[in-house]
N, C-alpha and C positions, 0 to 999 in steps of 0.2 A: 385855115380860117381860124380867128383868134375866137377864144369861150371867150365870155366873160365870167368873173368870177363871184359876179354876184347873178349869176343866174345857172339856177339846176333847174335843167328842161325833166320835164314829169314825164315818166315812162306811162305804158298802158295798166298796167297797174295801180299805178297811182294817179291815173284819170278815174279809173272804175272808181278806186276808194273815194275823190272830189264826189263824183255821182251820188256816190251813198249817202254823204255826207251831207248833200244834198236836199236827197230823200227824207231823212232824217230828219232835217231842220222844218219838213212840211208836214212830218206825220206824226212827232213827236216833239218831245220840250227841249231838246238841247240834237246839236249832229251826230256825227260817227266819230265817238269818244270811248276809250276806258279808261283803266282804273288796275293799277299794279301796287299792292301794299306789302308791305315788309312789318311782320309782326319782331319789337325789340327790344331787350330786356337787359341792361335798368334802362330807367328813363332819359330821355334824350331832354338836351335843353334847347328851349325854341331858340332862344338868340344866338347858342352860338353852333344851331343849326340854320339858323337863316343867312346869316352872314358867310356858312360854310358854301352856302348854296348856290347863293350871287355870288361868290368869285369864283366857281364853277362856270356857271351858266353864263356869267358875263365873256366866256370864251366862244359863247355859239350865236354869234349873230343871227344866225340862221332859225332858229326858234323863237324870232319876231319877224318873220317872214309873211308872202300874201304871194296868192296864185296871179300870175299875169299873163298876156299874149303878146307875142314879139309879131311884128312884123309882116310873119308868115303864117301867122295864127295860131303857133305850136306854143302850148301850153305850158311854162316856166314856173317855179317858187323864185319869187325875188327876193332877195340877200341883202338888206340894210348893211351898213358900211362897219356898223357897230351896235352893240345892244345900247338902245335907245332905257330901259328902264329895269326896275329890278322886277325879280320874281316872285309870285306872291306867296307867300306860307303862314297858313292861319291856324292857330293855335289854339287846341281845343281838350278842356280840363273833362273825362271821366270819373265817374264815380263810383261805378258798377264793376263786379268783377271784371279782370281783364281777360280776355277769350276772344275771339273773331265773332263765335257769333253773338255775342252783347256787345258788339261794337257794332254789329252788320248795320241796324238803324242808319247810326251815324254816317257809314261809308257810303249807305246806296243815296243818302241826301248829297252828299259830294261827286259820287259819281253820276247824278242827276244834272248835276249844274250846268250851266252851258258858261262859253268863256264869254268876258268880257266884253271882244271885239275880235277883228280877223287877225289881231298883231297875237294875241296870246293863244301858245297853245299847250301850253303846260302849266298845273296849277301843284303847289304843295300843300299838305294837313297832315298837321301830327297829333296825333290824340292822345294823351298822357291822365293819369291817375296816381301821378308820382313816383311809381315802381317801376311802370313798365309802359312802353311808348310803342305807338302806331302808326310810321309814314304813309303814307298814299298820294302818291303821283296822279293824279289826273290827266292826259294826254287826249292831244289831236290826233286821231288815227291817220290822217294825211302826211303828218308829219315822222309816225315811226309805227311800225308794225309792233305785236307783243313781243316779238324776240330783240327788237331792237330797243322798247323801252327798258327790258334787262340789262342789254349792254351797255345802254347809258347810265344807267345807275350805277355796272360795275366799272365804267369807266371814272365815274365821281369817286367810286371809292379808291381805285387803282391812285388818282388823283390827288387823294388827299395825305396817303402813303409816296408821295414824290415819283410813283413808277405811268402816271399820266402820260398818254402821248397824243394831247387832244390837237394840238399842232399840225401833226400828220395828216389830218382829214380834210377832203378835198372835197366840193361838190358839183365842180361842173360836168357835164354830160353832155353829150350829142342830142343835135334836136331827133337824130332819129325818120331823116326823111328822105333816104335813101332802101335800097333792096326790097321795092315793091312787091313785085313778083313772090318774093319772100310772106311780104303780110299777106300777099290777098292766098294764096296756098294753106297758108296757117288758118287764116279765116275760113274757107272752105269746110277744113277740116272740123275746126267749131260747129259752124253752121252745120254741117253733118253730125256732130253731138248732140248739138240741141234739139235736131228736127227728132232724133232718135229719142229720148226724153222727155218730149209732148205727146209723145202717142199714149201715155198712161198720164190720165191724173194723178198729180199728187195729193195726199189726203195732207190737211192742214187747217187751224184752230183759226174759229172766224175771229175777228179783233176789230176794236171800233178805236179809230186813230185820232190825234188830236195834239195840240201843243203845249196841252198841259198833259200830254201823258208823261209818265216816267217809264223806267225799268225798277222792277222788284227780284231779290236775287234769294237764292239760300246757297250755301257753304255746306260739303260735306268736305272734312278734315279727316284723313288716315293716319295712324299714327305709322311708326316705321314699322314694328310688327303687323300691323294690317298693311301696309303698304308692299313690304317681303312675301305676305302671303298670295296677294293680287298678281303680284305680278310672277308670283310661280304656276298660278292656276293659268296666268294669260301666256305665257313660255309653252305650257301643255298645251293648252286649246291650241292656240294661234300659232305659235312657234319661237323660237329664240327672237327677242327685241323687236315682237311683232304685240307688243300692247294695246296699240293702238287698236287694231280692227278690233282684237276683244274688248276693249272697252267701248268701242260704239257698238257693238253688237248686246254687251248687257243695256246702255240705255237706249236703242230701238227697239229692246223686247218689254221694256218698262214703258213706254211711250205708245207701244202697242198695245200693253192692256189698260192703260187710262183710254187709250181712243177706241176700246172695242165697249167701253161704259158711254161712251158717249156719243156713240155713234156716229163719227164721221163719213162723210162721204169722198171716196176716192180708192182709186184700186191699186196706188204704189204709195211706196216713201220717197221721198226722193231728200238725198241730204248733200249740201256741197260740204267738204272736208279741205280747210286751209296745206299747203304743202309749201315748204320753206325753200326756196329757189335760190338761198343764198353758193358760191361755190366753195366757199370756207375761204378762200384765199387772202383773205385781208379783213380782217373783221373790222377794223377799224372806217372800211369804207362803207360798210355796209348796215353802220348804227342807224343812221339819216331813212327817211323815205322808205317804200312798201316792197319787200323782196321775197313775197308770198305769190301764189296762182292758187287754184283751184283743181280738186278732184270730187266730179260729182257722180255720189252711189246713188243705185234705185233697186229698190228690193218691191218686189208685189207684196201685196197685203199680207193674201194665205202664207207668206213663208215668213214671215216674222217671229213663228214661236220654234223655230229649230234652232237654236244656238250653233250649233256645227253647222249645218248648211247657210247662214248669214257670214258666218270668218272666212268661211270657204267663198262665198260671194264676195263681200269685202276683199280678199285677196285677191282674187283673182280679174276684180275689178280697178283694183289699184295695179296690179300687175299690166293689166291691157292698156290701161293710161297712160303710165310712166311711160312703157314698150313704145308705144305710136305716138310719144312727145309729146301729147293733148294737155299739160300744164304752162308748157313751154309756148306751142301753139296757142292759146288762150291768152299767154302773154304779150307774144309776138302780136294778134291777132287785135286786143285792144288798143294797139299804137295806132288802127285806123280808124278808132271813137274818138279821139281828141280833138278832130274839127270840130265834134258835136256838142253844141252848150249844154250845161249841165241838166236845166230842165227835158228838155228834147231825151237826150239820151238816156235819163231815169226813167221816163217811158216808153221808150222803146224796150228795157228791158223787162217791163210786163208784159209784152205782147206775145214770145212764143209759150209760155204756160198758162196763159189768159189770168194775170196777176197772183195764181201761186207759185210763188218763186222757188218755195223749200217746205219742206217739213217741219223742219229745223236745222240749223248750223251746228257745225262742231269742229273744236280744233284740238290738240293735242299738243302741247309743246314740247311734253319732253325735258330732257334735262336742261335747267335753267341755265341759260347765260349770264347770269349771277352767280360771280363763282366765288365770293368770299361769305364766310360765315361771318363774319363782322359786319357791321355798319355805323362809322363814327365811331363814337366810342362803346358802342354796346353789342352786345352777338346778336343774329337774325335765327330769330326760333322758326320762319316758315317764312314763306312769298308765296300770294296766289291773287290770282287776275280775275277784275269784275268788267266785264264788256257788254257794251250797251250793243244791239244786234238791229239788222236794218230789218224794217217794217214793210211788207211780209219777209219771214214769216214771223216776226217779233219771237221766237225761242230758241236758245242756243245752250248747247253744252260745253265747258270750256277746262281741260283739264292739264293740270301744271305738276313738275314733278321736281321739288327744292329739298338736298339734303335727306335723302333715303324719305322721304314723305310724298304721297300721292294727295294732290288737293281737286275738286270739283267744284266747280262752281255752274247751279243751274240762272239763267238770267233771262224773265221772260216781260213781257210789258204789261205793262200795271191792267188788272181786269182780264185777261186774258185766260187766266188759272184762277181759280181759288184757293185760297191755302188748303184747304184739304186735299187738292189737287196734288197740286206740292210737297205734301206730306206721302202722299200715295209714289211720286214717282224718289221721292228719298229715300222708301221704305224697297220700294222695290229694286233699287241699285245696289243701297246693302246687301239686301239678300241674296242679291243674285251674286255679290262681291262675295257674298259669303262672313260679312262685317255686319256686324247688328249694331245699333245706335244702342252705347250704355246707357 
């Protein structure tokens, strides 16, 4: 049967993300959107960054795209023939030292924004003070995971160095409606996760939602000496290139004692952890659309202040996942939510935690798929990711690892926390990192 090549039919995956997206646009001021900045030094010149950009981007039809249904009802991104218009990059004069966090203002106003229409879903802002300059991508989460909005940027730069091979990229797909038996098994197995999972509430921050809400973030920044030193303590605890549980194991135990001042009610955590399903074998195919699942921990309340007995759950819980394919399954499994319109299916997915979804979210990426220290004409001093997070549980931890540097980014919805909130769970990840704020 012939694809067409302007249609990439949407895995399950990238129906859930539609969902969120969804969600999103009801509970808050813009969808399921981030925000990937490259801090760069000297200053970048807006003209002949914007012109570098559109002849880039005028190669991807595909990001003036809109979700459609074929025939059979399977869920497709449609493919315009040609990019239709240029890309937008707004240019904004600094006054203030240059740092991330006196720029944070200005980024969490852009990563607020919602896009113009359903054709856009990538936006540019460079923020400059004349020495040193600030990109920030804003992105359609529909449209690219966080590890893919790095690889497109490092493909821009591959691109502008002539070693480009945006050519090569294909996007059609199978509708995927074939090996039943397959999904509904998978599904089972879900449905056996989840049912396991509501038997304990989860504790989580009440939030009053709205469309003129935002996301408010803070930035904690490692330098590479603090970064060396985290990740030798998280080698000890955790094990050789097992960072990750130790770092969600210091902020569950930060999170726990903000919610023991505030007394929540609920007897677990429950936190979903993103897990990158890519196979490596072509990265090029794998810039476009969502090639993430889910691994979800639940720790009871009383055991949140053992640091060693949480890695030792963390492991052993990612261990049990991977083993019985439950990412995979979860993947497999949402290809049989795509009949369901988006509305419908956004609520169906409150009903087994009776609308606490999470705790809070967190993901880990890891070493950046941004591999050049360049950008344009000037070095990239750091990259880290501002993600606006689905409502509930409106709290997310998001942490990125560029050039021997550890970055953290907390991002939670506006009211939600107080800032001295904020200050309490910053102060507590330091310390527990073992890194004091100079």
């Amino acid at each position: 049967m012939l694809v067409s090549k302007r249609k990439r039919y949407l895995s399950g995956p990238d129906w859930v993300i539609n969902t969120l997206d969804r969600m999103m646009k009801d509970t808050t001021c813009a969808g399921n959107m981030s925000q990937i900045v490259l801090m760069l030094n000297p200053a970048q010149d807006g003209r002949t960054t914007n012109n570098s950009l559109n002849h880039f981007v005028r190669q991807f039809p595909v990001l003036q795209g809109y979700v459609a249904r074929d025939f059979k009802l399977t869920p497709y991104w449609k493919i315009p023939a040609f990019a239709e218009r240029d890309v937008t990059l707004n240019v904004s004069h600094i006054e203030d030292s240059f740092f991330p966090e006196t720029l944070l203002p200005a980024l969490v106003q852009t990563a607020n924004k919602s896009f113009r229409d359903e054709r856009e879903h990538i936006v540019f802002h460079l923020f400059t003070n004349g020495k040193q300059s600030a990109l920030a991508m804003t992105f359609d989460h529909r449209l690219f995971d966080a590890r893919g909005a790095e690889a497109f940027l490092n493909l821009f730069q591959r691109n502008l160095s002539g070693n480009g091979a945006s050519g090569d990229i294909t996007f059609t797909s199978s509708m995927a409606l074939t090996q039943w038996m397959r999904k509904f098994l998978a599904g089972r197995s879900v449905n056996r996760r989840i049912i396991a999972l509501s038997k304990s509430t989860p504790q989580s921050l009440p939030f009053q939602q709205g469309r003129d809400k935002g996301f408010r973030y803070r930035l904690l920044t490692f330098s590479k000496q603090e970064t060396s030193a985290i990740y030798d303590r998280a080698y000890t605890e955790a094990g050789y290139l097992l960072e990750s549980p130790y770092i969600l194991a210091i902020i569950l135990q930060t999170v726990h004692e903000l919610f023991r001042s505030k007394s929540e009610n609920g007897s677990s955590y429950l936190i979903p952890v993103t897990t990158d399903l890519r196979p490596g074998q072509d990265p090029l195919q794998e810039v476009f659309f969502n090639h993430v699942s889910y691994l979800f921990y639940q720790i009871p309340v009383h055991e949140a202040e053992d640091r060693k007995s949480l890695i030792t759950s963390f492991k052993q819980q990612m261990y049990d996942q991977v083993k019985s394919g439950f990412p995979k399954d979860l993947a497999e499994a949402s290809l049989l939510t795509r009949i369901a319109p988006l509305q419908v299916l956004g609520k169906l997915l409150h009903l087994p935690l009776k609308g606490r979804m999470a705790t809070f979210v967190f993901s880990h990426l890891g070493k950046s798929l941004y591999q050049s220290t360049e950008f344009m004409d000037g070095s990239v001093e750091n990259i880290f990711h501002m993600p606006r997070v689905p409502v509930p549980p409106g709290l997310g931890f998001f942490s990125n690892y560029y050039d021997s540097r550890l970055n953290l980014v907390i991002s939670y919805l506006d009211g939600l926390l107080a800032e001295g909130e904020v200050d309490i769970l910053e102060s507590g990840i330091r310390k527990r990192f073992g890194v004091y704020q100079p």
